[in-house]
OpenMM code with the backbone's topology and positions (N, CA, C; nanometers):
from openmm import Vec3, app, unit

residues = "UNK UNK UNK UNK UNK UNK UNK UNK UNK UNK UNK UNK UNK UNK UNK UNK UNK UNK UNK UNK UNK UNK UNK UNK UNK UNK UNK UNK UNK UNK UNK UNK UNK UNK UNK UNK UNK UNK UNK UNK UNK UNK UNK UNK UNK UNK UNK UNK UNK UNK UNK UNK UNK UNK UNK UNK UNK UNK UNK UNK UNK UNK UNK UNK UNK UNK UNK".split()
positions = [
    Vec3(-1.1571, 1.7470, 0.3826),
    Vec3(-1.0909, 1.6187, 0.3892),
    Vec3(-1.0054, 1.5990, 0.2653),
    Vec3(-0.8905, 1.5585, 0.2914),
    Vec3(-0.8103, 1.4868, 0.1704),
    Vec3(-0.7964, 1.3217, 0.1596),
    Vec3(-0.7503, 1.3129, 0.0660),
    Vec3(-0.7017, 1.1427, 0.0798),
    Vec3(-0.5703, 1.1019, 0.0409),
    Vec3(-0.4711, 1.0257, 0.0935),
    Vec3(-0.3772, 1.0182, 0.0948),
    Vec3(-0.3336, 0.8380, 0.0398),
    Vec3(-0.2297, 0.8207, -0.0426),
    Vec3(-0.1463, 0.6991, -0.0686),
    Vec3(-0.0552, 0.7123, 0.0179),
    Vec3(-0.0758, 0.5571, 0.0498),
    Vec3(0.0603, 0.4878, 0.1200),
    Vec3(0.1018, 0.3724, 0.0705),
    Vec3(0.2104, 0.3754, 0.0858),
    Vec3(0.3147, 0.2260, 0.0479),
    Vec3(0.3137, 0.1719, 0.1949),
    Vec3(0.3375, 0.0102, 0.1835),
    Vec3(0.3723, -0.0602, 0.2500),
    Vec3(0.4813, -0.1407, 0.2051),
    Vec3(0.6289, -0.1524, 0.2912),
    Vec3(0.6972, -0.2193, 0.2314),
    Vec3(0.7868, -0.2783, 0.3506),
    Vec3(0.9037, -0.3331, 0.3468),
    Vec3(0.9905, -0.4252, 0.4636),
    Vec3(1.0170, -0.3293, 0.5790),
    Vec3(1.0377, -0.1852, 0.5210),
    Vec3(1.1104, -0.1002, 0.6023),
    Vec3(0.9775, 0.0264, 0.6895),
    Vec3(0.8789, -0.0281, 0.5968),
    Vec3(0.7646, 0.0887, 0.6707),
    Vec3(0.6692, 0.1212, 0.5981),
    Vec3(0.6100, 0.2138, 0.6502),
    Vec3(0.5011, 0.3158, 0.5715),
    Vec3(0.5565, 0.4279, 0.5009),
    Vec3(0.5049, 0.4685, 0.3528),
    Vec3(0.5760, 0.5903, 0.3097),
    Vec3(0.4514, 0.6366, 0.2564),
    Vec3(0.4548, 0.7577, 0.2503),
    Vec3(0.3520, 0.8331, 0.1938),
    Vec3(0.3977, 0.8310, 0.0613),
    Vec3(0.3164, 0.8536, -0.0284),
    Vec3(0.2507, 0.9168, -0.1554),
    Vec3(0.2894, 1.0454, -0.1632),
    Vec3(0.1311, 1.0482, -0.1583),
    Vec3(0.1257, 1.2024, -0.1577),
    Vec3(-0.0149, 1.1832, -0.1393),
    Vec3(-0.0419, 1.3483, -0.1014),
    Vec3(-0.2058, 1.3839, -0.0819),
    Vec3(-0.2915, 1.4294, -0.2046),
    Vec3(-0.4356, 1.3792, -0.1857),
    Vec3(-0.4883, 1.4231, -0.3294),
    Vec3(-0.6008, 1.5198, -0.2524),
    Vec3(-0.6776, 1.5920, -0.3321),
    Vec3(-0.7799, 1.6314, -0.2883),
    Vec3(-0.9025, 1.6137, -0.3217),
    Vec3(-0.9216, 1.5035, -0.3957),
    Vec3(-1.0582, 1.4219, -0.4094),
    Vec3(-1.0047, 1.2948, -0.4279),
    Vec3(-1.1721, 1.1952, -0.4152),
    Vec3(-1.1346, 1.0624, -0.4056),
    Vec3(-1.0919, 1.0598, -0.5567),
    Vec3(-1.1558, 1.1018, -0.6193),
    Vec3(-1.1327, 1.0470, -0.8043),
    Vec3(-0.9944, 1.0358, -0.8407),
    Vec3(-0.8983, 1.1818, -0.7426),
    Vec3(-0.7702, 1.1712, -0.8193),
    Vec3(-0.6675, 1.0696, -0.7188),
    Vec3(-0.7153, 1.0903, -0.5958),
    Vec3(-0.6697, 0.9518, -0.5213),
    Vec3(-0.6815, 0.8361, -0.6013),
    Vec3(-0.8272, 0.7877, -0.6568),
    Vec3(-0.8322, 0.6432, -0.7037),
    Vec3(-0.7013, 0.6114, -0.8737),
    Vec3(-0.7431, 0.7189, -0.9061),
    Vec3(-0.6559, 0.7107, -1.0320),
    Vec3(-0.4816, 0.6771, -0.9915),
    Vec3(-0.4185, 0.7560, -0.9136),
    Vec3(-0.2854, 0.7284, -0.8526),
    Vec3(-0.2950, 0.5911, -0.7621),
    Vec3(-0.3390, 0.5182, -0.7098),
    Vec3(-0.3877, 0.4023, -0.6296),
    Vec3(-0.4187, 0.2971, -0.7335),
    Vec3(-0.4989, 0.3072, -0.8107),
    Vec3(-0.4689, 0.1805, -0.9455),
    Vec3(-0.4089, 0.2112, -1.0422),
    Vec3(-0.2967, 0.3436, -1.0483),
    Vec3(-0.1636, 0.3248, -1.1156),
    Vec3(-0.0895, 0.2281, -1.0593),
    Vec3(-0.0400, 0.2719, -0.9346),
    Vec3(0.0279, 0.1647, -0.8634),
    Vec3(0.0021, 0.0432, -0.8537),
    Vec3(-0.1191, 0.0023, -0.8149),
    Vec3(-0.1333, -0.1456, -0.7785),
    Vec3(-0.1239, -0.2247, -0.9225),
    Vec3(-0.1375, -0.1625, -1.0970),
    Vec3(-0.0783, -0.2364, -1.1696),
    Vec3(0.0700, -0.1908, -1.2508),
    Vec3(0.1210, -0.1193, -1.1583),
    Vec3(0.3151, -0.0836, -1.1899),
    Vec3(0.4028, -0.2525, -1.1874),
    Vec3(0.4495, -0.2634, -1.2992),
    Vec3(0.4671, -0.3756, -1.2921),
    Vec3(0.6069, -0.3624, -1.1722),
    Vec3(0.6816, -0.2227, -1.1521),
    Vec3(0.7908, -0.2446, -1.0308),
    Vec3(0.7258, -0.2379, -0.9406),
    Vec3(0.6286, -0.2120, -0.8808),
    Vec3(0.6141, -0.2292, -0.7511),
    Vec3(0.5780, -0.3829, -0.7343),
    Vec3(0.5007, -0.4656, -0.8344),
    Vec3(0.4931, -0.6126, -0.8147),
    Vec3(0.6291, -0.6955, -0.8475),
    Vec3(0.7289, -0.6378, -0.9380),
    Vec3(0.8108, -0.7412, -0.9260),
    Vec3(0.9272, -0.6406, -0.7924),
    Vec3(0.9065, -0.5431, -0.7245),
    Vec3(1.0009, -0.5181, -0.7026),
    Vec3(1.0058, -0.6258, -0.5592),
    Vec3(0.9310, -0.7075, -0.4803),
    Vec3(0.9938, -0.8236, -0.4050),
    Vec3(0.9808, -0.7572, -0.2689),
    Vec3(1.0209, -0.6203, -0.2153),
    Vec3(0.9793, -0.5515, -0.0875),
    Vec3(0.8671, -0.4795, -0.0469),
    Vec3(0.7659, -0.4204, -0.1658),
    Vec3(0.6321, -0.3647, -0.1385),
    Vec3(0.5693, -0.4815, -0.1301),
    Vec3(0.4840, -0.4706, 0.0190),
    Vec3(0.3339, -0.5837, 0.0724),
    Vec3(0.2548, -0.5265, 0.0182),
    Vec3(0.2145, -0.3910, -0.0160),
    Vec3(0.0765, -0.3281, -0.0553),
    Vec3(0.0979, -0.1800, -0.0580),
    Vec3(-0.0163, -0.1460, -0.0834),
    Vec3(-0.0435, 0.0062, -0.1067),
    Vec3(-0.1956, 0.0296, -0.0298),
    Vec3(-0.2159, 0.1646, -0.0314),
    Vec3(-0.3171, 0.1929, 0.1025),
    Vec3(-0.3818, 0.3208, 0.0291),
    Vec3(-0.5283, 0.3204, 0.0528),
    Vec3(-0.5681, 0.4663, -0.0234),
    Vec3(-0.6529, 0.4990, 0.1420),
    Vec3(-0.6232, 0.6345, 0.1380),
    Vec3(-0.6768, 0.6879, 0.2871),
    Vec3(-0.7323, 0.7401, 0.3121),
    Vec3(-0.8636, 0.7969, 0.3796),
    Vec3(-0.9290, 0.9294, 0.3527),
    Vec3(-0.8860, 1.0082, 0.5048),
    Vec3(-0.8167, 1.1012, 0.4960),
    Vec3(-0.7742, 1.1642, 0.6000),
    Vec3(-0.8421, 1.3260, 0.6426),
    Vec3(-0.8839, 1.3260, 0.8040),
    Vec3(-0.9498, 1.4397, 0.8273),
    Vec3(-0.8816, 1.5310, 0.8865),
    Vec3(-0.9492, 1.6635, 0.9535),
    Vec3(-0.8553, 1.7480, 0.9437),
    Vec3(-0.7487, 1.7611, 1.0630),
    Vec3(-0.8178, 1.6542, 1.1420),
    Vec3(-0.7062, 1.6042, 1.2621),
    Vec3(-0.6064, 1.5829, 1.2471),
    Vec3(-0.5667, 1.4856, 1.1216),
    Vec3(-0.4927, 1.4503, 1.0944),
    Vec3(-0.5143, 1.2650, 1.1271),
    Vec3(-0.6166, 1.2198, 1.1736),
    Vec3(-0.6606, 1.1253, 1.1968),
    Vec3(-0.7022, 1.0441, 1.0198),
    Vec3(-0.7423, 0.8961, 1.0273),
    Vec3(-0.7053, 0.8558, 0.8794),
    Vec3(-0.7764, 0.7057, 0.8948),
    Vec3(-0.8815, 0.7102, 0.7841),
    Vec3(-0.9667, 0.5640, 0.8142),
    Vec3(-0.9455, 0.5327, 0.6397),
    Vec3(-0.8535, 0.3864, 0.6589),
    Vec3(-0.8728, 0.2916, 0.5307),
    Vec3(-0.9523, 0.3050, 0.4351),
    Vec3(-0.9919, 0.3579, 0.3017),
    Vec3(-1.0752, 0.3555, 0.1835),
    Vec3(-1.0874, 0.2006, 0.1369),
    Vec3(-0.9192, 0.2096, 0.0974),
    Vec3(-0.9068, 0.0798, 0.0058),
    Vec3(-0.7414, 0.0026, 0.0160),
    Vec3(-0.7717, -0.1180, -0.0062),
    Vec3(-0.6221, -0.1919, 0.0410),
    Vec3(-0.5957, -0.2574, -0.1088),
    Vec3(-0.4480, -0.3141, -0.1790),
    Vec3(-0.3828, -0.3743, -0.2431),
    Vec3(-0.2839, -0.4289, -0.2059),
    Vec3(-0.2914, -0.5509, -0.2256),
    Vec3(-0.1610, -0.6525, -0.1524),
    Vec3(-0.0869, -0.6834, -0.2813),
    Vec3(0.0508, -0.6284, -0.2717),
    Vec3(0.1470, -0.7040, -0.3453),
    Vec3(0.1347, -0.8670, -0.3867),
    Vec3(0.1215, -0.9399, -0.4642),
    Vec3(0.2044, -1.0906, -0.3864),
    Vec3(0.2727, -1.1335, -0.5088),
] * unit.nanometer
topology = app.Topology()
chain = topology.addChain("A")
for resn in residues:
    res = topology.addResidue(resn, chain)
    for name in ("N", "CA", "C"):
        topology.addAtom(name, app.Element.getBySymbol(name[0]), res)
């Protein structure tokens, strides 16, 4: 299993990138959620940490809402 960041913003979902443990997922995931551009940048709603299997299938870890 990997885990994956996502952005949420006006225009969609964008990936990150993939990590291969939760630890280095969490570290990139509360970079972002305190980047001061992604809070003032006005179009990111949130960010998304993912744990994704080898399906390619993908269940929510953890959520951050812009506001």
């Amino acid at each position: 299993m990997t885990f994956a960041i996502n952005t949420h913003d006006s225009w969609g979902i964008v990936k990150v990138g993939n990590y291969p443990s939760l630890e280095k997922a969490r570290k990139v995931f509360t970079s972002i959620c305190g980047d001061p551009w992604y809070k003032n940048d006005g179009t990111f709603k949130g960010v998304e940490l993912v744990q994704e299997d080898d399906a390619g299938a993908g269940q929510r870890v953890d959520w951050f809402a812009f506001r």
